[in-house]
C-alpha positions in Angstrom: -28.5 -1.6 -9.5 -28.4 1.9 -8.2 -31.2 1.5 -5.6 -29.8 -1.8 -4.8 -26.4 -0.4 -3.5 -28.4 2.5 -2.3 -30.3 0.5 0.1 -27.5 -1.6 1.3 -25.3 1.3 2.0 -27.7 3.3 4.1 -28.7 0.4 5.8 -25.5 -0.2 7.5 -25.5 3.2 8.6 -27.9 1.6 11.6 -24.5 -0.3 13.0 -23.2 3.0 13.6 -23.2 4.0 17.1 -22.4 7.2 19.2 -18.9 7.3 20.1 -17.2 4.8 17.3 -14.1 4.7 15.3 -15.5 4.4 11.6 -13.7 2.6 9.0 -15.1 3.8 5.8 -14.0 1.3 2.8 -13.9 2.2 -1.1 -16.2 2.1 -3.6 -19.8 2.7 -5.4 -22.0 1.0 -2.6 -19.9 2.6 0.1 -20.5 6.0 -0.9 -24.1 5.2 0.2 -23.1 4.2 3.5 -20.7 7.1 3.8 -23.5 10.0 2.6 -25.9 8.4 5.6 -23.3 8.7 8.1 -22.3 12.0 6.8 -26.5 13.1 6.8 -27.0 11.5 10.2 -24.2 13.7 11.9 -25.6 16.6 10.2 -29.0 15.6 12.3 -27.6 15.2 15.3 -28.6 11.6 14.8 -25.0 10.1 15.1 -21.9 11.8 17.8 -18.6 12.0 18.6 -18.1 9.8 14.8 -14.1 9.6 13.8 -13.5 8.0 10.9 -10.5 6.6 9.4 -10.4 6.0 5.1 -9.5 3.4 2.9 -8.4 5.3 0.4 -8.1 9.4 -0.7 -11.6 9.0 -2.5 -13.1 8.1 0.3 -11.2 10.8 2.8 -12.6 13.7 0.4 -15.9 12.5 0.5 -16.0 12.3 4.5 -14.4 15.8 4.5 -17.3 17.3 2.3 -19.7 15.9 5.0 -18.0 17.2 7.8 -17.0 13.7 9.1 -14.0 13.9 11.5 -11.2 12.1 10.0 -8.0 10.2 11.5 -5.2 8.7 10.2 -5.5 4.6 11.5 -1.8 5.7 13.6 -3.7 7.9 15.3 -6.3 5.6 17.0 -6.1 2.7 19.0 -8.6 0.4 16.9 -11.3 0.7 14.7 -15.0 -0.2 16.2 -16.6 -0.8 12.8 -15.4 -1.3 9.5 -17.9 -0.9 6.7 -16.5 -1.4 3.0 -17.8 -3.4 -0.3 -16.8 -6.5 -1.9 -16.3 -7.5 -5.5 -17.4 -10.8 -4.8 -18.6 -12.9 -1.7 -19.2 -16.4 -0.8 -21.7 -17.0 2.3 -18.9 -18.3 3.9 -17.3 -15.1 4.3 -14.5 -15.4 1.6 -14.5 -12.6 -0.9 -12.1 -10.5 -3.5 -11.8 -7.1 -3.6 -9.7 -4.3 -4.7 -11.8 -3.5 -8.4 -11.6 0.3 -6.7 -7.8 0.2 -6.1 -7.5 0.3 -2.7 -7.3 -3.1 -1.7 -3.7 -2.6 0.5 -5.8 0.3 2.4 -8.6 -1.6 2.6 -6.9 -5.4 4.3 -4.3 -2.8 6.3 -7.8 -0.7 8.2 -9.4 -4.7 8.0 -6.7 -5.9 10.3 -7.5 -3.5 13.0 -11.1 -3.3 12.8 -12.7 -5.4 16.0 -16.2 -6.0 13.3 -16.4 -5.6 9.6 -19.5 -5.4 7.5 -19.7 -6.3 3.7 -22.3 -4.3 1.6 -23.1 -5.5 -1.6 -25.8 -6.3 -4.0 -27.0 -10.0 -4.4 -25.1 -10.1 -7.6 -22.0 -10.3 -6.0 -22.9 -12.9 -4.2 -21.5 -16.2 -5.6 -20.7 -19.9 -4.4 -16.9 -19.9 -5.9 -14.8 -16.6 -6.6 -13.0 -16.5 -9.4 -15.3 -14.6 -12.3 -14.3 -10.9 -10.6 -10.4 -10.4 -11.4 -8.3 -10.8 -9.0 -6.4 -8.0 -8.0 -2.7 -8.2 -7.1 -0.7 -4.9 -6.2 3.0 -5.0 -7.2 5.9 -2.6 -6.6 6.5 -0.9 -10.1 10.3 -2.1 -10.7 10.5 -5.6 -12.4 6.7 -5.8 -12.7 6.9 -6.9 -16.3 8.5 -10.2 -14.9 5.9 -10.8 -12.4 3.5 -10.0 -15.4 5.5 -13.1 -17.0 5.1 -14.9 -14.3 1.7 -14.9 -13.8 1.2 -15.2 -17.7 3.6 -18.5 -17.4 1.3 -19.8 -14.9 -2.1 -19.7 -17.0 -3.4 -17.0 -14.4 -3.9 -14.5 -17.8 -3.1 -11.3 -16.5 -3.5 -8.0 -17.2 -2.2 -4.9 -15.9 -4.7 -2.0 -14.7 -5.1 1.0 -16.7 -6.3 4.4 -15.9 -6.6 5.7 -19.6 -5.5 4.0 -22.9 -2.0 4.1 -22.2 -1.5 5.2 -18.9 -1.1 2.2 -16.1 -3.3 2.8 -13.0 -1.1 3.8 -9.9 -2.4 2.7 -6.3 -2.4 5.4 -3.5 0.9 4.0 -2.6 2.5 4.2 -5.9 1.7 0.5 -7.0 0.6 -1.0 -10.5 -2.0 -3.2 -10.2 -2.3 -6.8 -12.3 -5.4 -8.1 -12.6 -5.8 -12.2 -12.8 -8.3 -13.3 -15.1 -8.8 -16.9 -13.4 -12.5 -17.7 -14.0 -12.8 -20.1 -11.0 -10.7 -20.1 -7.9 -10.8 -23.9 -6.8 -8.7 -23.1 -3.6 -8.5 -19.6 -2.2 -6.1 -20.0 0.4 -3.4 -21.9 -0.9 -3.5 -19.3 -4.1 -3.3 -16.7 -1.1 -0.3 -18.2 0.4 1.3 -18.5 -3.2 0.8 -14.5 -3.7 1.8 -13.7 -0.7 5.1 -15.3 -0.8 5.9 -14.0 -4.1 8.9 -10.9 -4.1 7.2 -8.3 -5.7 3.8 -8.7 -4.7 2.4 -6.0 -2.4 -0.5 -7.9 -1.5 -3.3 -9.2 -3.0 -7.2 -9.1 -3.3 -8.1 -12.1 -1.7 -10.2 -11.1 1.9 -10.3 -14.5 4.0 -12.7 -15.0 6.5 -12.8 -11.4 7.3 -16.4 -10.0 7.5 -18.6 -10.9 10.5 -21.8 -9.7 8.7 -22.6 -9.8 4.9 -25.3 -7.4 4.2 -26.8 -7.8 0.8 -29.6 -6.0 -1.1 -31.7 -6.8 -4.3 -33.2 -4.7 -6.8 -36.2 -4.3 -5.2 -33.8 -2.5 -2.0 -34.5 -5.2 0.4 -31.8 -5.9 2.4 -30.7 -9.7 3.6 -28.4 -9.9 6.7 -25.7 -12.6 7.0 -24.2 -13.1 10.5 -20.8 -15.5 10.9 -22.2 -17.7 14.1 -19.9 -17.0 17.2 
């Protein structure tokens, strides 16, 4: 699996050119993709790289390659947007948000002008559903969202960072996790989540990437391209 997201990551290092604003996503197979950058500015290979994080993981990571950083106020757009996915169809629907970062991650999305997906063929699936769904939700009353939810089949669970300890987003949100199995229609559960009070946002990505990259064990790497 390891060589997998290896290959995938460095791979997409090749869409980086001179002179871009990075958006560097979250995650195992982005760290790849990340470290290549990172070693390709070292070279000389890559200039004049600013990159703007998805999440504080990721912005300490870039800082211990020497990767200038930006907040995404301080730029006008973001070039390229390279990040993982939990799950993918070919049609360029996916979840994400099993690293946490998901409200980074769709906030940097939305002003990123092309977005890449890395991931391993695994993760590529023809309905979404088996991955939790992530759903990030302001901490007061989020026991009766939790009820909600629970009410509503969806068999949530809240995120933990340790046995008893709840996991806390970079912005000070829990996280509940929908165990749903199968996701007959993504966007009208999309539109439900998003008009619930409470609910931060959720991990549903909709026709966001332009190009799914995906790799299998072996490290070979398959491109998908959305035609214009």
């Amino acid at each position: 699996m390891s060589l997998s997201k290896e290959a995938v990551g460095r791979k997409a290092a090749d869409y980086v050119e001179d002179g871009m604003v990075v958006g560097f996503g979250t995650g195992s197979t982005a760290y790849f993709f990340i470290d290549e950058v990172g070693k390709r500015i070292q070279a000389g290979e890559l200039k004049h790289i600013v990159g703007v994080a998805t999440s504080r993981q990721t912005l300490t990571q870039m800082q211990s390659l020497g990767i200038e950083s930006r907040s995404l106020d301080d730029v006008n757009f973001i070039d390229l947007l390279v990040d993982g996915a939990d799950e993918t169809t070919r049609d360029f629907n996916g979840i994400k948000g099993g690293g946490g970062a998901l409200l980074h991650e769709k906030i940097v999305a939305q002003n990123s002008r092309r977005i890449i997906w890395i991931v391993t063929e695994d993760k590529l699936v023809d309905t979404l559903g088996k991955f939790p769904l992530p759903v990030e939700i302001v901490q007061f009353g989020s026991w009766k969202l939790f009820r909600t939810f629970d009410q509503s089949g969806m068999n949530p669970t809240f995120r933990k960072s340790g046995q008893d300890t709840l996991f806390i987003t970079d912005s000070g949100n829990y996280i509940i996790d929908l165990n749903l199995d199968v996701i007959q229609n993504p966007h009208q559960l999309a539109f439900e989540l998003s008009n619930m009070v409470g609910v931060v946002e959720h991990g549903l990505f909709l026709n966001y990437p332009d190009v799914i990259l995906s790799s299998d064990a072996e490290g070979n790497v398959q491109e998908i391209t959305r035609s214009k």
